[in-house]
N, CA, C and O atoms as a GROMACS GRO file, in nm:
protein
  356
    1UNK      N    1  -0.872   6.344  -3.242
    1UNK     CA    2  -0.928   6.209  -3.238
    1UNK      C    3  -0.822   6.110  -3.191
    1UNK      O    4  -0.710   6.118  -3.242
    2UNK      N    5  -0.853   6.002  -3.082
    2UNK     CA    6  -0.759   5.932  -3.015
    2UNK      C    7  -0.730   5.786  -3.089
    2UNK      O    8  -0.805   5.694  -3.055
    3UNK      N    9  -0.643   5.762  -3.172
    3UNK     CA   10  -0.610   5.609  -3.220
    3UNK      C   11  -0.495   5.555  -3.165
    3UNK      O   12  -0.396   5.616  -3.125
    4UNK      N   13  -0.513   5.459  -3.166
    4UNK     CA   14  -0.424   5.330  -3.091
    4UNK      C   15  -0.354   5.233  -3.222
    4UNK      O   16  -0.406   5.182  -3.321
    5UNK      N   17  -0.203   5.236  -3.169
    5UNK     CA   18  -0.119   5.127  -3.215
    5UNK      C   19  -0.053   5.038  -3.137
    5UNK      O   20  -0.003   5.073  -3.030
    6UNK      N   21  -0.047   4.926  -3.179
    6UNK     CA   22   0.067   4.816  -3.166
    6UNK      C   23   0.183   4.836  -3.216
    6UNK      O   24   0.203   4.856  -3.336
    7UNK      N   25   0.303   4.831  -3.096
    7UNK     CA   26   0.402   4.836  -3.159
    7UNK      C   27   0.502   4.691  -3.123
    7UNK      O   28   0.505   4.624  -3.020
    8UNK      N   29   0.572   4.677  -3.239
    8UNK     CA   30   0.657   4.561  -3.222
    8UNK      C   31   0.826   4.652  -3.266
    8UNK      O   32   0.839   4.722  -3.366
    9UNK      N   33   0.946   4.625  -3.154
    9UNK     CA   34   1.064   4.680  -3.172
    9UNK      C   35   1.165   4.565  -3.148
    9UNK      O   36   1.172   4.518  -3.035
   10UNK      N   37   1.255   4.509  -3.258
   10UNK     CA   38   1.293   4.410  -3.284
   10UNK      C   39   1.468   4.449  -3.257
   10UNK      O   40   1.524   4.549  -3.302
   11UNK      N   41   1.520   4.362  -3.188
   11UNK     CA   42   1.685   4.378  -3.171
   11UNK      C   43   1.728   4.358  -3.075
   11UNK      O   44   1.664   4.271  -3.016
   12UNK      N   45   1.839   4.407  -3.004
   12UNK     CA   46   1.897   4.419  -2.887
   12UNK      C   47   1.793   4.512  -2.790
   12UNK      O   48   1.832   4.621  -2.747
   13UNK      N   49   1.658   4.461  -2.759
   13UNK     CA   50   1.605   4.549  -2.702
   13UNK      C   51   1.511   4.490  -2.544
   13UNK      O   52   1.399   4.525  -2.506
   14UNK      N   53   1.585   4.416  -2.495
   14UNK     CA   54   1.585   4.330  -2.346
   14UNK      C   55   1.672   4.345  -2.284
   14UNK      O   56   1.779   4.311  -2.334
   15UNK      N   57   1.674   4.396  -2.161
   15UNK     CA   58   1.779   4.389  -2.047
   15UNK      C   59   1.836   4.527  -2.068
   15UNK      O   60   1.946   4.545  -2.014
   16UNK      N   61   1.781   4.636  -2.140
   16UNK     CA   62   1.862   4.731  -2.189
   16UNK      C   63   1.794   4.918  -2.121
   16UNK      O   64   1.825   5.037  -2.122
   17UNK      N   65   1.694   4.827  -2.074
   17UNK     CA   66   1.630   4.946  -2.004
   17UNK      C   67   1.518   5.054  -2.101
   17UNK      O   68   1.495   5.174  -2.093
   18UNK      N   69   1.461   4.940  -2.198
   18UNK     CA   70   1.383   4.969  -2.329
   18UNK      C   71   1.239   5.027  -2.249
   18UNK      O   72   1.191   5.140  -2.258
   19UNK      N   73   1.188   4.909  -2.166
   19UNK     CA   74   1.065   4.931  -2.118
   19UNK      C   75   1.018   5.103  -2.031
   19UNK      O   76   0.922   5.179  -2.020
   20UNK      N   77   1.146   5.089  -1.990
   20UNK     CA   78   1.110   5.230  -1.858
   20UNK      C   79   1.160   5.343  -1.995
   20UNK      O   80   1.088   5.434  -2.035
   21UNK      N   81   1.244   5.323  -2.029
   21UNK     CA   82   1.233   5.430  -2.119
   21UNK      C   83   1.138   5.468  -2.200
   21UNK      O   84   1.129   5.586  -2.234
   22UNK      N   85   1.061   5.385  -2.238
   22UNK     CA   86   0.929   5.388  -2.318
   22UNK      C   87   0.850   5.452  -2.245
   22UNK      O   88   0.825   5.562  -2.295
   23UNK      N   89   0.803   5.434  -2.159
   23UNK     CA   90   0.723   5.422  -2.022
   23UNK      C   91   0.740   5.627  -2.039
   23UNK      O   92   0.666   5.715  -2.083
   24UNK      N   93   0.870   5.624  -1.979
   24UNK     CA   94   0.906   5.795  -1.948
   24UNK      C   95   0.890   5.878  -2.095
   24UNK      O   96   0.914   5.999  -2.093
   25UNK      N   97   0.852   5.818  -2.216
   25UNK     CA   98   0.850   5.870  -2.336
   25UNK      C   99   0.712   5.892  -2.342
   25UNK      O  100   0.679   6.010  -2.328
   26UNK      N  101   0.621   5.811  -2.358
   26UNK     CA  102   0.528   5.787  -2.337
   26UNK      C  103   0.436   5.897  -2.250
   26UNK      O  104   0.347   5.970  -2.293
   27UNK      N  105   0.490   5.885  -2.108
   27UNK     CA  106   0.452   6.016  -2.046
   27UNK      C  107   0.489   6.139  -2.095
   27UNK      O  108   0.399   6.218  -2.065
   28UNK      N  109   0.600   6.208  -2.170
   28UNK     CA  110   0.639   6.304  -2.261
   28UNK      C  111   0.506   6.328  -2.348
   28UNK      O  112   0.454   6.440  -2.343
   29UNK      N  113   0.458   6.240  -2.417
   29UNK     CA  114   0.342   6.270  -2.516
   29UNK      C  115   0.227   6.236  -2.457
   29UNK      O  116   0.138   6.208  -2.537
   30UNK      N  117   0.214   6.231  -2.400
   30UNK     CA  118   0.091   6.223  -2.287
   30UNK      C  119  -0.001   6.091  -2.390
   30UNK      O  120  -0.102   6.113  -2.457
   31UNK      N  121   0.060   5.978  -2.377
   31UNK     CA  122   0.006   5.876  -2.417
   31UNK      C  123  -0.029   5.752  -2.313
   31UNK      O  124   0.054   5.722  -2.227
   32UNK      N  125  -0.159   5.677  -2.325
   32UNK     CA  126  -0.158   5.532  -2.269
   32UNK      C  127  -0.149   5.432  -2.348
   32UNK      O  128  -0.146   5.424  -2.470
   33UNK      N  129  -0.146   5.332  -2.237
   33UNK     CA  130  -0.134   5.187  -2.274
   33UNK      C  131  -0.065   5.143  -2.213
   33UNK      O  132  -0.076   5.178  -2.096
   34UNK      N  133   0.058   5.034  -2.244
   34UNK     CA  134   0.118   4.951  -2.182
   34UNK      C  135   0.291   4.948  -2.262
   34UNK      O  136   0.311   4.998  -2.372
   35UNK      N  137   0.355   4.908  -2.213
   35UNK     CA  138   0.482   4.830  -2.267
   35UNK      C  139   0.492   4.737  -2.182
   35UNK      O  140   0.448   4.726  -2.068
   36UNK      N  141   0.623   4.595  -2.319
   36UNK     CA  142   0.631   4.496  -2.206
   36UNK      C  143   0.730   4.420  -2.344
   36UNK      O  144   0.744   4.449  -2.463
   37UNK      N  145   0.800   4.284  -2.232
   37UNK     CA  146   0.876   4.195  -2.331
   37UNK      C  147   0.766   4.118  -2.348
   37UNK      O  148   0.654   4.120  -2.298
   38UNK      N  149   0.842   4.024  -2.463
   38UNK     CA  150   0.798   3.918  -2.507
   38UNK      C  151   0.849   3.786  -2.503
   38UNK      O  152   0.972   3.795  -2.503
   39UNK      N  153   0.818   3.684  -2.500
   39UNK     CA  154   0.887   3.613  -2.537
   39UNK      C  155   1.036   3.559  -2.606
   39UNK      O  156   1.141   3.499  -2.585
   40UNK      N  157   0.936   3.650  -2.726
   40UNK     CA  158   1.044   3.603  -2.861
   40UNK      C  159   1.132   3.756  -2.854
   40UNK      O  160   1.149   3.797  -2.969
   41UNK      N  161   1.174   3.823  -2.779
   41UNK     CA  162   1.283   3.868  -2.732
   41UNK      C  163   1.259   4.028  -2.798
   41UNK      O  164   1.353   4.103  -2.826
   42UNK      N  165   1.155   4.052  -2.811
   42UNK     CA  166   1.073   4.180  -2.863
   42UNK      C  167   1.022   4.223  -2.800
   42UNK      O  168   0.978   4.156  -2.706
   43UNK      N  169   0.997   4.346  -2.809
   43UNK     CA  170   0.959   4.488  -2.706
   43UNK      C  171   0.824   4.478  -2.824
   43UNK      O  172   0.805   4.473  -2.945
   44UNK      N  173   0.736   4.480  -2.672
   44UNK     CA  174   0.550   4.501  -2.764
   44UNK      C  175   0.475   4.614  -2.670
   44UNK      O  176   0.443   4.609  -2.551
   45UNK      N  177   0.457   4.735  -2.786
   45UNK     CA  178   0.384   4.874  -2.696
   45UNK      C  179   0.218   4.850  -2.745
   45UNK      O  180   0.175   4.802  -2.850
   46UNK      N  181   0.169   4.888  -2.663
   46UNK     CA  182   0.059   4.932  -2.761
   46UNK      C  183  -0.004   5.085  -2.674
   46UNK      O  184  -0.043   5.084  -2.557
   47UNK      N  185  -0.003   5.171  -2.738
   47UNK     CA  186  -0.004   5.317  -2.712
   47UNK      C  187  -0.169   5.369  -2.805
   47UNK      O  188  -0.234   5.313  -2.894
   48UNK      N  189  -0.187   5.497  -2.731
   48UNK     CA  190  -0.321   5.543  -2.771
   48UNK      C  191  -0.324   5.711  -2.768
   48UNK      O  192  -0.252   5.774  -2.691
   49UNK      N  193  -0.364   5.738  -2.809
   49UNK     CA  194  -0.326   5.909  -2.825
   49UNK      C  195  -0.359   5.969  -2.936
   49UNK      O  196  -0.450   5.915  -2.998
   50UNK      N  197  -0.316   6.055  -2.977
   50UNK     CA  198  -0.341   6.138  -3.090
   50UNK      C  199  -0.243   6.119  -3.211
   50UNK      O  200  -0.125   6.095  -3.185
   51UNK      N  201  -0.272   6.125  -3.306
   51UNK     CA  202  -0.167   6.066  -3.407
   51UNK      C  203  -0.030   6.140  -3.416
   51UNK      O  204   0.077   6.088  -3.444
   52UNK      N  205  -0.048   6.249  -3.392
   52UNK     CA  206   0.070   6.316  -3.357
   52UNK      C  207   0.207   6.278  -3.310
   52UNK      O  208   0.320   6.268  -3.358
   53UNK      N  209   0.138   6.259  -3.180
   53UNK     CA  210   0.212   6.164  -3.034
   53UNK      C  211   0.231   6.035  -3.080
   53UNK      O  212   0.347   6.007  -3.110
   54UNK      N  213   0.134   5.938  -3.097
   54UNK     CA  214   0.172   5.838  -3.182
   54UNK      C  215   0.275   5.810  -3.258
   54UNK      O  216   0.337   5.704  -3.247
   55UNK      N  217   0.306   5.914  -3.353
   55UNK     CA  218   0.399   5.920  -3.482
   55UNK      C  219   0.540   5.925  -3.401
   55UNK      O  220   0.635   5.848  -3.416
   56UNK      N  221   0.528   6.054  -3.295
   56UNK     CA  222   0.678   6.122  -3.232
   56UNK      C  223   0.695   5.993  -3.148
   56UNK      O  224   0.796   6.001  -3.079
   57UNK      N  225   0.621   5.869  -3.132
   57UNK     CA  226   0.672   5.745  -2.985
   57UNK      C  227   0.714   5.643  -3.064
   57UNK      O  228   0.800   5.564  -3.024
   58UNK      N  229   0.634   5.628  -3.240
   58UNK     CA  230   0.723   5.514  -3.328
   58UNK      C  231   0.882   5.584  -3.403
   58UNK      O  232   0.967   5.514  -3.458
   59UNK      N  233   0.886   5.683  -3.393
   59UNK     CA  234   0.983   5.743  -3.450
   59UNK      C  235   1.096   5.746  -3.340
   59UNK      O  236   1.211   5.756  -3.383
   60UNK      N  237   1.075   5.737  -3.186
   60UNK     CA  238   1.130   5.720  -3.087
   60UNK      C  239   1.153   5.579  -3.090
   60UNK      O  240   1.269   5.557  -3.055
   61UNK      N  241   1.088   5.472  -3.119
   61UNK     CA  242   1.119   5.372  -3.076
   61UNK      C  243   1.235   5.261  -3.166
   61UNK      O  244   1.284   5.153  -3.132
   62UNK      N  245   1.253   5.376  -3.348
   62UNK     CA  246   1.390   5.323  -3.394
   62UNK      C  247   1.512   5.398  -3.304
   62UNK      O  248   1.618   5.359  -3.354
   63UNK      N  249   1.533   5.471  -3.215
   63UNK     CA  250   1.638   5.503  -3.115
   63UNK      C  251   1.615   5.415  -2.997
   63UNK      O  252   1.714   5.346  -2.974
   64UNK      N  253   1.522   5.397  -2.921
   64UNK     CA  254   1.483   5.346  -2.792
   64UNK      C  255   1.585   5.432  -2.677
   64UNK      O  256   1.563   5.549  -2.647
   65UNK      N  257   1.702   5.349  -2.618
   65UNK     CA  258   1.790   5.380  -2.503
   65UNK      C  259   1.889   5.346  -2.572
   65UNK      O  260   1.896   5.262  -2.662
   66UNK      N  261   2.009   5.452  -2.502
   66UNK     CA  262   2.156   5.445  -2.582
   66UNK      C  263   2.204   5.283  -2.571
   66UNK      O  264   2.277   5.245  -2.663
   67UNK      N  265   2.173   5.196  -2.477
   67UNK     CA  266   2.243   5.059  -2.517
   67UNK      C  267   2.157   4.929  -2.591
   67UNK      O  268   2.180   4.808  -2.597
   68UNK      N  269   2.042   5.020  -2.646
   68UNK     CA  270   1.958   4.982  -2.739
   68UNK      C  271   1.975   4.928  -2.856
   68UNK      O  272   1.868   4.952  -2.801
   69UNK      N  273   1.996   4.876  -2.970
   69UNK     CA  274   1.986   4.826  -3.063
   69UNK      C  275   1.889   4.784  -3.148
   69UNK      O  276   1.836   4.673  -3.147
   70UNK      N  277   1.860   4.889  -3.235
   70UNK     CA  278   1.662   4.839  -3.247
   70UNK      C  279   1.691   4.809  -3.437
   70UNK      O  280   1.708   4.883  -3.534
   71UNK      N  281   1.686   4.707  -3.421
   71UNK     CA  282   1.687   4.615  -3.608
   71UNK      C  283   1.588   4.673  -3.665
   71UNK      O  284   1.617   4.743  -3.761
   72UNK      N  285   1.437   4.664  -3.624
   72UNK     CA  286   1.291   4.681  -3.700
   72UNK      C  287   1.180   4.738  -3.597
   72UNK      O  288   1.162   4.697  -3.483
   73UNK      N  289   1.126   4.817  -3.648
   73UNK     CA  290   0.964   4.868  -3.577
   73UNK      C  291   0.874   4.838  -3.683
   73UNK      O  292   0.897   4.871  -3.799
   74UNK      N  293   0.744   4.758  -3.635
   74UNK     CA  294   0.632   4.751  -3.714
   74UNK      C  295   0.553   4.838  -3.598
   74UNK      O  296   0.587   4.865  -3.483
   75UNK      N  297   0.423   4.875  -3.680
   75UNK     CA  298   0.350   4.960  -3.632
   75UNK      C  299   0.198   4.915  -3.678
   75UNK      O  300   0.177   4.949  -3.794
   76UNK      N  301   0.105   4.857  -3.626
   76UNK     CA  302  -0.011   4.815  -3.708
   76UNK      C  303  -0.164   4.924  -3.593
   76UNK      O  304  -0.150   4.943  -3.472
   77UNK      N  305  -0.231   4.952  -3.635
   77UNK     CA  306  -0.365   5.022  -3.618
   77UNK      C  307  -0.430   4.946  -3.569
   77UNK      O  308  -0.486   4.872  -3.649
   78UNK      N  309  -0.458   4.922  -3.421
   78UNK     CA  310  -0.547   4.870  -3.320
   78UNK      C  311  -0.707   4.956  -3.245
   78UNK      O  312  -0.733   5.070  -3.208
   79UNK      N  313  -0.770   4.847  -3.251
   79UNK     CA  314  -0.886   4.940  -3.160
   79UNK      C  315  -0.838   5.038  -3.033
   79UNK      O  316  -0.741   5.014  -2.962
   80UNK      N  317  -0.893   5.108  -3.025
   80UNK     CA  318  -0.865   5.201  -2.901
   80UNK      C  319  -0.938   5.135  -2.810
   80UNK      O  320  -1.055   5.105  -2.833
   81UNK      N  321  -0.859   5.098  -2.661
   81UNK     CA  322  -0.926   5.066  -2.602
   81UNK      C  323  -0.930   5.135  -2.434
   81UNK      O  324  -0.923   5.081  -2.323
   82UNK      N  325  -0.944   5.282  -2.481
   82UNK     CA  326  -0.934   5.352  -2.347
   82UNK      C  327  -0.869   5.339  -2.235
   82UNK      O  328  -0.932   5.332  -2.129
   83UNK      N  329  -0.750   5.333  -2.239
   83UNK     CA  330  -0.666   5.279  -2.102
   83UNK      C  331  -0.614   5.382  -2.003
   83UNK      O  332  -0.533   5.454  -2.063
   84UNK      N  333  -0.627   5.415  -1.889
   84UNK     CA  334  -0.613   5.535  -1.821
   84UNK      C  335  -0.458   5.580  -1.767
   84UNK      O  336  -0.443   5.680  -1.696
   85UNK      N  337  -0.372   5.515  -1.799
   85UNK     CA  338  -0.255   5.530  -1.801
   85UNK      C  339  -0.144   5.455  -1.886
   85UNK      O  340  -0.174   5.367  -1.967
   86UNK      N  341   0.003   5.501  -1.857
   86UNK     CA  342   0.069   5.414  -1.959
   86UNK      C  343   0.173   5.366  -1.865
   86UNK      O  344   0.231   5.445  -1.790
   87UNK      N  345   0.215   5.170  -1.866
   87UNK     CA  346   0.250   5.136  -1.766
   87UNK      C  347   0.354   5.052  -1.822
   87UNK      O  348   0.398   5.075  -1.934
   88UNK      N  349   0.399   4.947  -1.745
   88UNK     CA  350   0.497   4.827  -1.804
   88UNK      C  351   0.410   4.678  -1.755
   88UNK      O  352   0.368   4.654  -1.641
   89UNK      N  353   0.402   4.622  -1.831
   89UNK     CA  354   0.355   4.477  -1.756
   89UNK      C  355   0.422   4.345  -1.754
   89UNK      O  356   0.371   4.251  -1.693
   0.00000   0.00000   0.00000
């Protein structure tokens, strides 16, 4: 069964090469959706897949990329909203 999360990854995680790494992780677990910055200087995923995969991409995302720095991951349970690939925006 396919569920979808939001993820929020809080720290040194801009300019650091967070997004494409996600991106290439992402494809590892054969997940969609999106990554992207934010504003407020936070990395926001929102991924869809099997909970499995899910689990192994938030558990990835307290490491991110070696010049990464990741303070906090929240993780909250979003509608699935069928997305046919996983990209950066």
């Amino acid at each position: 069964m396919k569920n979808a999360l939001a993820i929020t990854i809080t720290g040194r995680v801009q300019g650091v090469g967070f997004r494409f790494s996600a991106v290439n992780k992402a494809h590892q677990l054969g997940l969609k959706g999106f990554v992207k910055n934010t504003m407020d200087g936070t990395v926001y995923i929102e991924a869809e897949g099997e909970p499995e995969q899910l689990n192994e991409m938030v558990n990835w995302c307290w490491q991110g990329p070696s010049s990464a720095r990741v303070d906090e991951v929240t993780k909250q349970e979003i509608p699935v909203r069928d997305y046919n690939r996983f990209g950066v925006q």
